[in-house]
PQR file with spaces between the fields and no chain letter, atoms N, CA, C, O and H, PARSE charges and radii, in Angstrom:
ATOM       1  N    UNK     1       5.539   14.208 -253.401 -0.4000 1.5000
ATOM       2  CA   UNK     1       5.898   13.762 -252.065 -0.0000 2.0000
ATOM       3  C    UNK     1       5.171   12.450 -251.789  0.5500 1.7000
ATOM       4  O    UNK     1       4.023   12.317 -252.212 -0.5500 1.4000
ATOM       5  N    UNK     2       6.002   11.085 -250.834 -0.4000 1.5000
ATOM       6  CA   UNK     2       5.490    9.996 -250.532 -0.0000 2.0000
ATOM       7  C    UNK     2       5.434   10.040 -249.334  0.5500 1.7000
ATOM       8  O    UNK     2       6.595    9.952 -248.934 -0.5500 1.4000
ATOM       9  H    UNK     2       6.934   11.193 -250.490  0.4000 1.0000
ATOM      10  N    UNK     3       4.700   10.133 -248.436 -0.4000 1.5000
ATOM      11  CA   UNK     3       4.232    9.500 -247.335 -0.0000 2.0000
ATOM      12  C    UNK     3       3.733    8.150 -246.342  0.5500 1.7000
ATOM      13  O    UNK     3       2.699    7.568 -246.669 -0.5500 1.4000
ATOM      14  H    UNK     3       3.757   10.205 -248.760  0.4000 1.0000
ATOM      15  N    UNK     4       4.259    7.831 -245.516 -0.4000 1.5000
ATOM      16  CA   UNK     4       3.408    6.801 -245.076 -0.0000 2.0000
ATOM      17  C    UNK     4       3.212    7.093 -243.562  0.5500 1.7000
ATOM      18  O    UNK     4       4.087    7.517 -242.808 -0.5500 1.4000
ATOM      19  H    UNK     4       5.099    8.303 -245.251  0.4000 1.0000
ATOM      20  N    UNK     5       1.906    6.797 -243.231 -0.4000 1.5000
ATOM      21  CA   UNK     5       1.203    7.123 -242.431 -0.0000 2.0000
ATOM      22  C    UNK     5       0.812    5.802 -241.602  0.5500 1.7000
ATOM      23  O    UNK     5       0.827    4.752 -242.244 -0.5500 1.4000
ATOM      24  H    UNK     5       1.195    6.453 -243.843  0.4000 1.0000
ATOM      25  N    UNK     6       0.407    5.736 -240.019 -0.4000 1.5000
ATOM      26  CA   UNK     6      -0.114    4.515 -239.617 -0.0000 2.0000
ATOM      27  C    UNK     6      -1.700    5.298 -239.235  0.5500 1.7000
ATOM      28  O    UNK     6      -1.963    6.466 -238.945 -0.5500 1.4000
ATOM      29  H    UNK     6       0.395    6.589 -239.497  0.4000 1.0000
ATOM      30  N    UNK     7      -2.634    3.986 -239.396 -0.4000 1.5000
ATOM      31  CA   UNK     7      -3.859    4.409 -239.643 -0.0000 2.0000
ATOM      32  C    UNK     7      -4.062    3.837 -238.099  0.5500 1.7000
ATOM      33  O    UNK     7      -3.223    3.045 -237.669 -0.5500 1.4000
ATOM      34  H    UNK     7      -2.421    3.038 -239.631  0.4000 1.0000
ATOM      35  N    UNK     8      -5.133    4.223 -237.301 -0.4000 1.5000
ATOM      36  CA   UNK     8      -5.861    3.893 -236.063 -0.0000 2.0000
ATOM      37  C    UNK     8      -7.243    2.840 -235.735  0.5500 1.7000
ATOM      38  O    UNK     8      -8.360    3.127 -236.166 -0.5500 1.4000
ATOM      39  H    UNK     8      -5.814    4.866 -237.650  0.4000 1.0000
ATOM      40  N    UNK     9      -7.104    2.185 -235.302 -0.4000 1.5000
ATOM      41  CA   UNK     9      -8.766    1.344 -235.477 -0.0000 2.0000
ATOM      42  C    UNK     9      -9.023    1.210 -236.870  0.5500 1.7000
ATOM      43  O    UNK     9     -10.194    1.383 -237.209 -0.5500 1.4000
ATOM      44  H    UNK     9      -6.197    1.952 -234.951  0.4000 1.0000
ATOM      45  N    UNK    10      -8.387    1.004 -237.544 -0.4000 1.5000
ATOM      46  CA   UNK    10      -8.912    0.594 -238.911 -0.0000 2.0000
ATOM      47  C    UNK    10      -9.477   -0.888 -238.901  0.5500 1.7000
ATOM      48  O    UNK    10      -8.579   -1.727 -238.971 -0.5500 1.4000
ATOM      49  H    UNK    10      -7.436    0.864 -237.269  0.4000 1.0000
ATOM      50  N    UNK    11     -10.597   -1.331 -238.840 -0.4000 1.5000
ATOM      51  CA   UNK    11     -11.333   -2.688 -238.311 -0.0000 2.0000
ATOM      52  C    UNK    11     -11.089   -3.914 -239.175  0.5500 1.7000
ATOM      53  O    UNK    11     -10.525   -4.915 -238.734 -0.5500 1.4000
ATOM      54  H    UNK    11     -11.327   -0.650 -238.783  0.4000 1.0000
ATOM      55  N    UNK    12     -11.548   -3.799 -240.464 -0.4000 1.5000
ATOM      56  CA   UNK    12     -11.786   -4.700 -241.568 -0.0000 2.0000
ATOM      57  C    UNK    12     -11.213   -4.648 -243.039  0.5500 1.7000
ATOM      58  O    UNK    12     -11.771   -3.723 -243.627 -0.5500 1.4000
ATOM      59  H    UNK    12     -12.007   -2.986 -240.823  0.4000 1.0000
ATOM      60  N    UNK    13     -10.357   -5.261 -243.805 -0.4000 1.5000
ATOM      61  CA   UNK    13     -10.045   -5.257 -245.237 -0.0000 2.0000
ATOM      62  C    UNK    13     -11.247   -4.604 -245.887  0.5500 1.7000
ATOM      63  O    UNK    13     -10.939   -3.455 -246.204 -0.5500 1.4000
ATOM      64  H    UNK    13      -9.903   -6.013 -243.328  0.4000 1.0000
ATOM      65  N    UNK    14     -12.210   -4.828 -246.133 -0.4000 1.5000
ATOM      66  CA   UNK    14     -13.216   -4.339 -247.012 -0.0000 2.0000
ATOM      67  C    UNK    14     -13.159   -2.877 -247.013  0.5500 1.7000
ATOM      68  O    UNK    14     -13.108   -2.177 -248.024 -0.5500 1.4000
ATOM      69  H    UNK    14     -12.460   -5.761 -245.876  0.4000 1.0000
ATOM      70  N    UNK    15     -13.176   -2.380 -245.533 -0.4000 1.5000
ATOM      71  CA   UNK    15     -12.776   -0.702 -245.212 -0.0000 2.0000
ATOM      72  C    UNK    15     -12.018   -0.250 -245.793  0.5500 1.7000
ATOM      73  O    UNK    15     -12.232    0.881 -246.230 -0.5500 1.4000
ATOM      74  H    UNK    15     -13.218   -2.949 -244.711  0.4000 1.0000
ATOM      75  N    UNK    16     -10.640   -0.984 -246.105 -0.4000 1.5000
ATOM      76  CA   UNK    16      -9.405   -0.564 -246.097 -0.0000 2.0000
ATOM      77  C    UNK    16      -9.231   -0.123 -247.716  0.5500 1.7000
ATOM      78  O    UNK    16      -8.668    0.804 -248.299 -0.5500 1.4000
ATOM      79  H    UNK    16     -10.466   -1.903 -245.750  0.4000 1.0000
ATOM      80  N    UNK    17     -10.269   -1.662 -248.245 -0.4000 1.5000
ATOM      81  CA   UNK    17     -10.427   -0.902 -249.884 -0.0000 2.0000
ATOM      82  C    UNK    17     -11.527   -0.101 -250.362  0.5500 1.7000
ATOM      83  O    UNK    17     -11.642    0.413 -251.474 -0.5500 1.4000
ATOM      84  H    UNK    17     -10.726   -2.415 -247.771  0.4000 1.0000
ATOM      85  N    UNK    18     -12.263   -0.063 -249.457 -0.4000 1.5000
ATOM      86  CA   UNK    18     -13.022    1.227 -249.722 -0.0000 2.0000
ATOM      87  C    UNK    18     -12.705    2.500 -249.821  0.5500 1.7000
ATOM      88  O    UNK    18     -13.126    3.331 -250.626 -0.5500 1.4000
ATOM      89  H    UNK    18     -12.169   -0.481 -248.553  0.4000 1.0000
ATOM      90  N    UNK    19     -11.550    2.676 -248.524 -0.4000 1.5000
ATOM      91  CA   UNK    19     -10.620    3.688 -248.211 -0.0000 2.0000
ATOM      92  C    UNK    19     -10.264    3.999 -249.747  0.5500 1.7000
ATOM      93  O    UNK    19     -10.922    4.749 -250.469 -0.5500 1.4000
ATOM      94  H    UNK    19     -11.208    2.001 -247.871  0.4000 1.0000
ATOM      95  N    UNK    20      -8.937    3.188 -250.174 -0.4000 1.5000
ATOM      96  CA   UNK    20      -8.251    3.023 -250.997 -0.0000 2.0000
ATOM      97  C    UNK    20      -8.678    3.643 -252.045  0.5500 1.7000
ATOM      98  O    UNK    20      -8.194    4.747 -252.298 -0.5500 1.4000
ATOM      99  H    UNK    20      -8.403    2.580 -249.588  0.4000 1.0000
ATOM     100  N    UNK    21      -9.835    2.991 -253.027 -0.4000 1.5000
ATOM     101  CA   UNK    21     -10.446    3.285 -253.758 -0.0000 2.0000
ATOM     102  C    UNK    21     -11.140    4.643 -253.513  0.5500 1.7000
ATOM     103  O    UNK    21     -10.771    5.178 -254.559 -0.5500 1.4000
ATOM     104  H    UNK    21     -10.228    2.094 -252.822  0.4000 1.0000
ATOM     105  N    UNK    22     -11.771    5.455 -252.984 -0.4000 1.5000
ATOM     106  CA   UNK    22     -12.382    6.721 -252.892 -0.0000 2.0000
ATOM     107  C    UNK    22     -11.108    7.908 -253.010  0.5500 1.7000
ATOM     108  O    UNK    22     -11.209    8.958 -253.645 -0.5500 1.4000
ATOM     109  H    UNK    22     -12.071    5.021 -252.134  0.4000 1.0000
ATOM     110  N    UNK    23      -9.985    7.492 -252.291 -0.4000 1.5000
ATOM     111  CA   UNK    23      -8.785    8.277 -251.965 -0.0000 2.0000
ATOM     112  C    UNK    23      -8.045    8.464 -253.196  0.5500 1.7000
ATOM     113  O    UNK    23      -7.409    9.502 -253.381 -0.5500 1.4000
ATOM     114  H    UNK    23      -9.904    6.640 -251.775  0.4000 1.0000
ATOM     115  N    UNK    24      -8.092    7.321 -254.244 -0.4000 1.5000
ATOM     116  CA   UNK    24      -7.427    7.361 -255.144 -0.0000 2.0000
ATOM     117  C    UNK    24      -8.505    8.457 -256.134  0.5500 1.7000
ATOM     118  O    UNK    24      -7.930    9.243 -256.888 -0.5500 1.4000
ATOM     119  H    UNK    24      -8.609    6.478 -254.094  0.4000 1.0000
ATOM     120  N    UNK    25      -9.855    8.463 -256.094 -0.4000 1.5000
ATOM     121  CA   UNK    25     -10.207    9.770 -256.299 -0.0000 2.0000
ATOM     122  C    UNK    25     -10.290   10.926 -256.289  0.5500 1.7000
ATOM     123  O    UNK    25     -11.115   11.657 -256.839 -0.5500 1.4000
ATOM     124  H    UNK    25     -10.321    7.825 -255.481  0.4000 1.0000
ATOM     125  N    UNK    26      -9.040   11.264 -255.369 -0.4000 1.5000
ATOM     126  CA   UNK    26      -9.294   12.306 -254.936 -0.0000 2.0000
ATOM     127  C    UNK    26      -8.259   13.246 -255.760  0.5500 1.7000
ATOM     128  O    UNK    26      -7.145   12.869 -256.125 -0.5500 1.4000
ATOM     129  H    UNK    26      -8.370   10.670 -254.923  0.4000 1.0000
ATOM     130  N    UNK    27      -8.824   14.565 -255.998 -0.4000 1.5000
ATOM     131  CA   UNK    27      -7.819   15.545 -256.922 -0.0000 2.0000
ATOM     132  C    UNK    27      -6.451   15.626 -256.441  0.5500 1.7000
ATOM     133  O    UNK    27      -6.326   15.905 -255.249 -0.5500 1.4000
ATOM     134  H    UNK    27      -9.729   14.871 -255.702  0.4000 1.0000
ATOM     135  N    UNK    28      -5.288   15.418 -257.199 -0.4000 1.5000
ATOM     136  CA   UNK    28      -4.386   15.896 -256.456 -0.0000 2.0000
ATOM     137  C    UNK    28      -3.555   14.430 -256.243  0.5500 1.7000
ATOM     138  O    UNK    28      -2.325   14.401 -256.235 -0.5500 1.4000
ATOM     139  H    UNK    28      -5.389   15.191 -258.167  0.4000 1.0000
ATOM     140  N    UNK    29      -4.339   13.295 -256.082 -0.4000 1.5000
ATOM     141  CA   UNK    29      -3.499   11.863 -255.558 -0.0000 2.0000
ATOM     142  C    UNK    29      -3.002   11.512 -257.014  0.5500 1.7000
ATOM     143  O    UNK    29      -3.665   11.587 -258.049 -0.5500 1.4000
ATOM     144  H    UNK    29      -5.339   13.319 -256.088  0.4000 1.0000
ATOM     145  N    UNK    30      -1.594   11.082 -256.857 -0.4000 1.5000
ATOM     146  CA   UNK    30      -0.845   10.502 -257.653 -0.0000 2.0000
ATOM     147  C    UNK    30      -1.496    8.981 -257.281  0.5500 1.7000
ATOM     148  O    UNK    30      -2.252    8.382 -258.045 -0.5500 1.4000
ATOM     149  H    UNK    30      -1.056   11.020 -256.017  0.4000 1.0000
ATOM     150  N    UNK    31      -1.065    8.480 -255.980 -0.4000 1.5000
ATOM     151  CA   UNK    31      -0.488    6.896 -255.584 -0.0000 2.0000
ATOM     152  C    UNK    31      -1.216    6.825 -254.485  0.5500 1.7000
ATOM     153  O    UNK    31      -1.160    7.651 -253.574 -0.5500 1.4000
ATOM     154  H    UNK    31      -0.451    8.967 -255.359  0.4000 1.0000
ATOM     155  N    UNK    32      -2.141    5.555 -254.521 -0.4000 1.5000
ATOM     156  CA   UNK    32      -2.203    5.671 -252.986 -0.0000 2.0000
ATOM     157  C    UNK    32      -2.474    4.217 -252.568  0.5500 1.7000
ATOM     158  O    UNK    32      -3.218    3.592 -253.324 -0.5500 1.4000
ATOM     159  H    UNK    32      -2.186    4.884 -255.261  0.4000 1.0000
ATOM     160  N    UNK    33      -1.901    3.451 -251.279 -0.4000 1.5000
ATOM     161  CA   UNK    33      -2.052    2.102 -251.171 -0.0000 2.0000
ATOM     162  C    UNK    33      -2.840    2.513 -249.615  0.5500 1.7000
ATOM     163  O    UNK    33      -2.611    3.584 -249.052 -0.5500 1.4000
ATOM     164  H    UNK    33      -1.297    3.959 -250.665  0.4000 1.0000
ATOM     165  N    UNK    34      -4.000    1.229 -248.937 -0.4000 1.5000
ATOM     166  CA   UNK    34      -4.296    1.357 -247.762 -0.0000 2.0000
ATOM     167  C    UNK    34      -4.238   -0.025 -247.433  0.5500 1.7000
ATOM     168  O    UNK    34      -5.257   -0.611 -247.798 -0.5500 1.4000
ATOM     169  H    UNK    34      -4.186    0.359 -249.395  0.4000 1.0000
ATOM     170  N    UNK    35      -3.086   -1.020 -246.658 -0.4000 1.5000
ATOM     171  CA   UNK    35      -2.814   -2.137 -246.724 -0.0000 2.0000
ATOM     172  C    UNK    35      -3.527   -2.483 -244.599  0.5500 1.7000
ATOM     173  O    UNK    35      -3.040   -2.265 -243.489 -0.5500 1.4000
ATOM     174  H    UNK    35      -2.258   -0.543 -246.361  0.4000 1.0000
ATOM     175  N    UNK    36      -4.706   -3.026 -245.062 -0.4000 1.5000
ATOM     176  CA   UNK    36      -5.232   -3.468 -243.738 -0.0000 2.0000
ATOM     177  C    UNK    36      -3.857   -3.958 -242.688  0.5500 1.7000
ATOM     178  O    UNK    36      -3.271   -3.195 -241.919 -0.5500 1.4000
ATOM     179  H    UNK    36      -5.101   -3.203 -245.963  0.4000 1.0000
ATOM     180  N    UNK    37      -3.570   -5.312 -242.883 -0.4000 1.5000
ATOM     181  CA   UNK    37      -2.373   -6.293 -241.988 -0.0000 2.0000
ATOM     182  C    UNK    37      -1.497   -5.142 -241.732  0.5500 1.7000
ATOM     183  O    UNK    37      -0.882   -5.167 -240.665 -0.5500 1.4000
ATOM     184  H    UNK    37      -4.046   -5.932 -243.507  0.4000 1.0000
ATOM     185  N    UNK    38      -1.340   -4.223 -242.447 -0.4000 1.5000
ATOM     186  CA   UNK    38      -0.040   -3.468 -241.517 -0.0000 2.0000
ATOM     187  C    UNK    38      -0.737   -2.297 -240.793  0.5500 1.7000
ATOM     188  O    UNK    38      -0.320   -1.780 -239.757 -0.5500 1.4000
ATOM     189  H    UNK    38      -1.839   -4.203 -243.314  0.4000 1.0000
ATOM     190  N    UNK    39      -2.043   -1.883 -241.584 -0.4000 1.5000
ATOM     191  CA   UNK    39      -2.685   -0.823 -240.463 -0.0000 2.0000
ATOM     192  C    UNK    39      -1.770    0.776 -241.130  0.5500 1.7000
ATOM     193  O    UNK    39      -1.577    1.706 -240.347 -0.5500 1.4000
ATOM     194  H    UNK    39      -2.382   -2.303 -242.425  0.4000 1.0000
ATOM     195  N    UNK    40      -1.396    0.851 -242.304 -0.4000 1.5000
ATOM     196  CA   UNK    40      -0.861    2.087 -242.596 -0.0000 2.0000
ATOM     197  C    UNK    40      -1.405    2.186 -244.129  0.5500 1.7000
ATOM     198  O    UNK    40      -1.860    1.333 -244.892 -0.5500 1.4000
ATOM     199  H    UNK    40      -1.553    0.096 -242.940  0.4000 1.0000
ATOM     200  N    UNK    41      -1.125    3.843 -244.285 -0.4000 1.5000
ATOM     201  CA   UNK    41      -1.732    4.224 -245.649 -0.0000 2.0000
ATOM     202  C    UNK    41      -0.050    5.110 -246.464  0.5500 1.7000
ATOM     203  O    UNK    41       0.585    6.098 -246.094 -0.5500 1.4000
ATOM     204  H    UNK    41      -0.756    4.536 -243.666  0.4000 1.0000
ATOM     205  N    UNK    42       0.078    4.473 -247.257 -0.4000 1.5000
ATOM     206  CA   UNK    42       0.909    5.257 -248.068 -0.0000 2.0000
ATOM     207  C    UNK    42      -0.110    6.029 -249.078  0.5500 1.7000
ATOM     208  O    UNK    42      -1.060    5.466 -249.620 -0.5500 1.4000
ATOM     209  H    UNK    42      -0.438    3.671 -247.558  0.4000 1.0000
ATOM     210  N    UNK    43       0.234    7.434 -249.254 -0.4000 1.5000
ATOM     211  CA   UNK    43       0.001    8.257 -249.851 -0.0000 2.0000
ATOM     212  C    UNK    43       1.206    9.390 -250.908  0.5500 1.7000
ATOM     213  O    UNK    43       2.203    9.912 -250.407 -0.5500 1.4000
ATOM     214  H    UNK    43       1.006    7.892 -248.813  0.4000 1.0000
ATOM     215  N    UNK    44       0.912    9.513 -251.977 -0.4000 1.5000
ATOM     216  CA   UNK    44       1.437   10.378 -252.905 -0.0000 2.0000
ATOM     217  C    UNK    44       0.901   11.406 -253.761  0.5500 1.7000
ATOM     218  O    UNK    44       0.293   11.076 -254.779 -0.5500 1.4000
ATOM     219  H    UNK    44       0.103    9.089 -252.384  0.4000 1.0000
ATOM     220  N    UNK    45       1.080   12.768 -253.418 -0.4000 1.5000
ATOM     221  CA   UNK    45       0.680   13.722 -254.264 -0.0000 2.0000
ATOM     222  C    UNK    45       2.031   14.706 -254.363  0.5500 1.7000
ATOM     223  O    UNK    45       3.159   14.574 -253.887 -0.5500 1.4000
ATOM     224  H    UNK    45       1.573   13.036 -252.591  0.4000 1.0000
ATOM     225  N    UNK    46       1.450   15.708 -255.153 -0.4000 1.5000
ATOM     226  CA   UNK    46       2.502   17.061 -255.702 -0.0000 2.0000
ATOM     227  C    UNK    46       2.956   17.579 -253.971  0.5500 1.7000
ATOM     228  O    UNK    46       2.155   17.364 -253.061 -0.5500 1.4000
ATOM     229  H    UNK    46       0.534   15.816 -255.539  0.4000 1.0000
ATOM     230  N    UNK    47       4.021   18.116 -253.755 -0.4000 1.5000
ATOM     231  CA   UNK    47       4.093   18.293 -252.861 -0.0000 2.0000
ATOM     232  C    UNK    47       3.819   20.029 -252.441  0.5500 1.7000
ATOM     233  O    UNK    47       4.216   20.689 -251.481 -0.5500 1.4000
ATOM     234  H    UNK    47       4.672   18.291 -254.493  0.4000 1.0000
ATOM     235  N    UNK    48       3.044   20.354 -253.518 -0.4000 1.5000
ATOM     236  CA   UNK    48       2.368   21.719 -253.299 -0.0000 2.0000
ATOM     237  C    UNK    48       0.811   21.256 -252.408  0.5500 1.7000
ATOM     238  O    UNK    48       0.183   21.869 -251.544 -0.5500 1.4000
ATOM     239  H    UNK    48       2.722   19.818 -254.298  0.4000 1.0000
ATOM     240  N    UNK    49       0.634   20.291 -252.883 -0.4000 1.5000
ATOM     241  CA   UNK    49      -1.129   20.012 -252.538 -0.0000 2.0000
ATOM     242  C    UNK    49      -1.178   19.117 -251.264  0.5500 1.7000
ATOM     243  O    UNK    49      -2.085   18.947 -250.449 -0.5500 1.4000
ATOM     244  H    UNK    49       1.143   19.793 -253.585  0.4000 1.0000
ATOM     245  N    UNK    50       0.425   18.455 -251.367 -0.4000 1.5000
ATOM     246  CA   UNK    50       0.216   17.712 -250.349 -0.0000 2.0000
ATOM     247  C    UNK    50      -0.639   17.542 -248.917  0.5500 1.7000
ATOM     248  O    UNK    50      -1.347   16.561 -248.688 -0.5500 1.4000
ATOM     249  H    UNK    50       1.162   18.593 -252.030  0.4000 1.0000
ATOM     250  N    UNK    51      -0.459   18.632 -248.018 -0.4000 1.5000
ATOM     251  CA   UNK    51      -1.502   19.312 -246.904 -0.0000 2.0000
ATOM     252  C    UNK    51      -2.961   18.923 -247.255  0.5500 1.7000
ATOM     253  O    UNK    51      -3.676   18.198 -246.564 -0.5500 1.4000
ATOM     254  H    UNK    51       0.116   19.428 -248.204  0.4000 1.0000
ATOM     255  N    UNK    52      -3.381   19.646 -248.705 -0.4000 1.5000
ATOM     256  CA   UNK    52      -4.674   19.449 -248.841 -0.0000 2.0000
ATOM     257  C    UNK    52      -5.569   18.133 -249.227  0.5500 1.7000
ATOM     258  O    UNK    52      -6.761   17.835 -249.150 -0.5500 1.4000
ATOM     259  H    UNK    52      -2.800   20.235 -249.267  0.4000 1.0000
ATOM     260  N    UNK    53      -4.196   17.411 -249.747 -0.4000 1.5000
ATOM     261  CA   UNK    53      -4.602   15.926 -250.048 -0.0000 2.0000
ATOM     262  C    UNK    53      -4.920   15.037 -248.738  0.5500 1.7000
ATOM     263  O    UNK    53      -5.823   14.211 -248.600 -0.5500 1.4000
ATOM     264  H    UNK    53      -3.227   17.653 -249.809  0.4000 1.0000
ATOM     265  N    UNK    54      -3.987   15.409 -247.867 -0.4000 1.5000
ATOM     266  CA   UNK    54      -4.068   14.833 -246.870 -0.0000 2.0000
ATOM     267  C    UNK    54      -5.638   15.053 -245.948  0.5500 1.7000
ATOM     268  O    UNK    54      -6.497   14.221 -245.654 -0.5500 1.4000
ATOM     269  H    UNK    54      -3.254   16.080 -247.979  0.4000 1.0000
ATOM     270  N    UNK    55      -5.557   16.452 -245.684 -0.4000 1.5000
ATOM     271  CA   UNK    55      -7.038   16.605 -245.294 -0.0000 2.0000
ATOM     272  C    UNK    55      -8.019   16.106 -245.901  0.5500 1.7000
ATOM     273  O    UNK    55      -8.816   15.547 -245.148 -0.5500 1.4000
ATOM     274  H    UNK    55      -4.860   17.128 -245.923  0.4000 1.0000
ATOM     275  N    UNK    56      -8.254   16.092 -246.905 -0.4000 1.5000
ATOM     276  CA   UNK    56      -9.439   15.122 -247.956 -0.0000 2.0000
ATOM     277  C    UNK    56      -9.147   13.709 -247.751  0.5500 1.7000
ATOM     278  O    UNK    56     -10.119   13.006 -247.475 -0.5500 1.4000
ATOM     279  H    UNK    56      -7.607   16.547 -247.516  0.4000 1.0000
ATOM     280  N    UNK    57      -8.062   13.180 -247.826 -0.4000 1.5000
ATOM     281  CA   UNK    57      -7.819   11.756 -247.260 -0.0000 2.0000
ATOM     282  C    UNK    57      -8.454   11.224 -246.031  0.5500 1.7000
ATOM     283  O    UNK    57      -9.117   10.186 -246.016 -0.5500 1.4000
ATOM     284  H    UNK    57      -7.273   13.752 -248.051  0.4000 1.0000
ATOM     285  N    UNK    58      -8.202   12.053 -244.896 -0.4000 1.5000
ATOM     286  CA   UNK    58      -8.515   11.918 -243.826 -0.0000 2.0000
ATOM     287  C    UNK    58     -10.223   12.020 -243.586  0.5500 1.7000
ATOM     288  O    UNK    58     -10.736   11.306 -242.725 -0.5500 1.4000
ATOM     289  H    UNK    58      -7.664   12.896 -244.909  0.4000 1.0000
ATOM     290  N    UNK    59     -10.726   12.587 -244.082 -0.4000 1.5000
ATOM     291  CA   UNK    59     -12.415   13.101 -244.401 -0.0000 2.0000
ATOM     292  C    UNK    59     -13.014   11.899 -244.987  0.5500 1.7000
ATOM     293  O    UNK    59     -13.957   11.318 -244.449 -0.5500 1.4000
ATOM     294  H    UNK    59     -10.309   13.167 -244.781  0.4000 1.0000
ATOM     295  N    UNK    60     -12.292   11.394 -246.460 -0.4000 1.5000
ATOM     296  CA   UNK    60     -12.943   10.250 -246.755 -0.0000 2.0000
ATOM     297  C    UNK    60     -12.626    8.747 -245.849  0.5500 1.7000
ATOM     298  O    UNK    60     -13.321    7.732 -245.825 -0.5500 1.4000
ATOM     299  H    UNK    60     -11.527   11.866 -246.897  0.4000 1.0000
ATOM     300  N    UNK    61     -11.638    8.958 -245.309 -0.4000 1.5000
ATOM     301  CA   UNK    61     -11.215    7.846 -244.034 -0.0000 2.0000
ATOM     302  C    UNK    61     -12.439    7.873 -242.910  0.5500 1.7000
ATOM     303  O    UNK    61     -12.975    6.908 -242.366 -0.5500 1.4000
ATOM     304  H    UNK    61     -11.073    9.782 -245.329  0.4000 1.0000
ATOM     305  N    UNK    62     -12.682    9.161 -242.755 -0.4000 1.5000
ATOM     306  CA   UNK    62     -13.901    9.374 -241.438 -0.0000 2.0000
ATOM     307  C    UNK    62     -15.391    8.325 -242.380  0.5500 1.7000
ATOM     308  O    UNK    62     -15.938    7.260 -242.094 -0.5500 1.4000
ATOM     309  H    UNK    62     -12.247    9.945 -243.197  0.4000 1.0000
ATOM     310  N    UNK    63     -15.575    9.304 -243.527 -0.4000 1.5000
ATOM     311  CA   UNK    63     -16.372    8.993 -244.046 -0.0000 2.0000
ATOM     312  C    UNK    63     -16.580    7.282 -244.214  0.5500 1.7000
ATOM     313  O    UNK    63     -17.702    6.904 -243.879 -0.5500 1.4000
ATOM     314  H    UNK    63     -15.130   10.169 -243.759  0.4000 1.0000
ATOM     315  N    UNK    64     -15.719    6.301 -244.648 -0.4000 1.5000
ATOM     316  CA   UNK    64     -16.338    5.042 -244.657 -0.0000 2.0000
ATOM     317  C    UNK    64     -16.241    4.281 -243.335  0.5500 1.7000
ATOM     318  O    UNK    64     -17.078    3.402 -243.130 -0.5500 1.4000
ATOM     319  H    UNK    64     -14.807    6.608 -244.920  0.4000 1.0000
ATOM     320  N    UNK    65     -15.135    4.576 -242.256 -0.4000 1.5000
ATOM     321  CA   UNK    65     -15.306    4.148 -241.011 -0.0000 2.0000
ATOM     322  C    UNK    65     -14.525    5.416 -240.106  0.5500 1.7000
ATOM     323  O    UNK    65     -13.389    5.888 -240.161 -0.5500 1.4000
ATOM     324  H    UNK    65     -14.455    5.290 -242.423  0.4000 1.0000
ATOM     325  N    UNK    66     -15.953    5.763 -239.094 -0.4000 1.5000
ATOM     326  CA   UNK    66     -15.837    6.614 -238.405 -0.0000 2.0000
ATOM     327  C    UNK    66     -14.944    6.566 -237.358  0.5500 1.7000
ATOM     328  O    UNK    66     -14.627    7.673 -236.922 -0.5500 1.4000
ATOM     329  H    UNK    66     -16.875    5.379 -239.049  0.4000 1.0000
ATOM     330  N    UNK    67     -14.478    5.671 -236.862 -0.4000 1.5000
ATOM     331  CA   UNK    67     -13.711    5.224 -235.699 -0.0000 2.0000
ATOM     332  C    UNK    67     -12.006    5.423 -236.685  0.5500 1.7000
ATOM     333  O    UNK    67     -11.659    6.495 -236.188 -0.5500 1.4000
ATOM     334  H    UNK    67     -14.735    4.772 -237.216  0.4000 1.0000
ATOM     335  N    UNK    68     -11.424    5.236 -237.193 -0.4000 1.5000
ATOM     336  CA   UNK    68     -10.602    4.996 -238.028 -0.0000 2.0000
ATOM     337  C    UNK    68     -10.016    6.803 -238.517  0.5500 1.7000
ATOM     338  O    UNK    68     -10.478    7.580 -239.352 -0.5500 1.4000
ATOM     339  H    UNK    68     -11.706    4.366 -237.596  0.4000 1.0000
ATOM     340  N    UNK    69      -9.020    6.913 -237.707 -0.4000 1.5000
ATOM     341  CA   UNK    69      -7.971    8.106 -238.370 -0.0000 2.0000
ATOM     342  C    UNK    69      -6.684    8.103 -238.602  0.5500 1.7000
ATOM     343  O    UNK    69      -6.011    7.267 -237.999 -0.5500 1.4000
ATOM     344  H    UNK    69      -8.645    6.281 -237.028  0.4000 1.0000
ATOM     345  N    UNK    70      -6.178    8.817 -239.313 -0.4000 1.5000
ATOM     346  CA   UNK    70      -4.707    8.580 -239.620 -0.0000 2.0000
ATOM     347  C    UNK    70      -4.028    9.569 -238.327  0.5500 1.7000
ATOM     348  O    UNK    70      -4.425   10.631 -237.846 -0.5500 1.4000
ATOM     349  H    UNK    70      -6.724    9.497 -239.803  0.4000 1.0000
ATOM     350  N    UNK    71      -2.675    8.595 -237.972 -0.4000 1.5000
ATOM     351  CA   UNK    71      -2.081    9.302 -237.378 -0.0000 2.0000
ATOM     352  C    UNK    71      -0.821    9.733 -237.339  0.5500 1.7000
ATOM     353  O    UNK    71       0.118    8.964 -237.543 -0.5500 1.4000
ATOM     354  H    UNK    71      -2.353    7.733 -238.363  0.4000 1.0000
ATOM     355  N    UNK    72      -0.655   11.081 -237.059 -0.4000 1.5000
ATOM     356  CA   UNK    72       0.418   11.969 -237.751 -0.0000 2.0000
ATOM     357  C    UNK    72       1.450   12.498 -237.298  0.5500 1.7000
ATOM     358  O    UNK    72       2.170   13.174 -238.033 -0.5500 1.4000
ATOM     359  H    UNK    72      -1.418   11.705 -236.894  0.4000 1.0000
C-alpha cells in the first residue's frame, strides 16, 4: 500500500531528511519520501503492516521534531 499523507508544522529541510532517513528504517517500509516544500510524506509498506508502519512513522516524526505530526 502507497500513501500520502500531509505533514503539520514541519519547520526545516534538514528535519524533513532526518525524518526520511530514520523512517526508511523502519521494519516493514518499502518506500518512503518526506519532501519539505510540499509539507507531505509519502509512505509504502505491505498492506498487512501498514497501520503499524504508520504508528512507528509517526513516533519517529515526534521524535526528531516535536511540534510536527502527520495528518490523517
Amino acid at each position: 500500500m502507497r500513501r500520502t499523507f500531509k505533514l503539520d508544522e514541519l519547520d526545516c529541510a534538514n528535519c524533513a531528511a532526518k525524518m526520511e532517513e530514520a523512517i526508511a528504517k523502519l521494519p516493514g517500509v518499502k518506500k518512503v519520501s518526506v519532501n519539505f516544500m510540499a509539507q507531505k510524506m509519502i509512505l509504502e509498506a505491505e498492506d498487512s503492516e501498514f497501520d503499524e508502519v504508520l504508528r512507528q512513522a509517526a513516533e519517529t516524526i515526534a521524535k526528531v521534531e516535536p511540534d510536527c505530526h502527520i495528518v490523517l
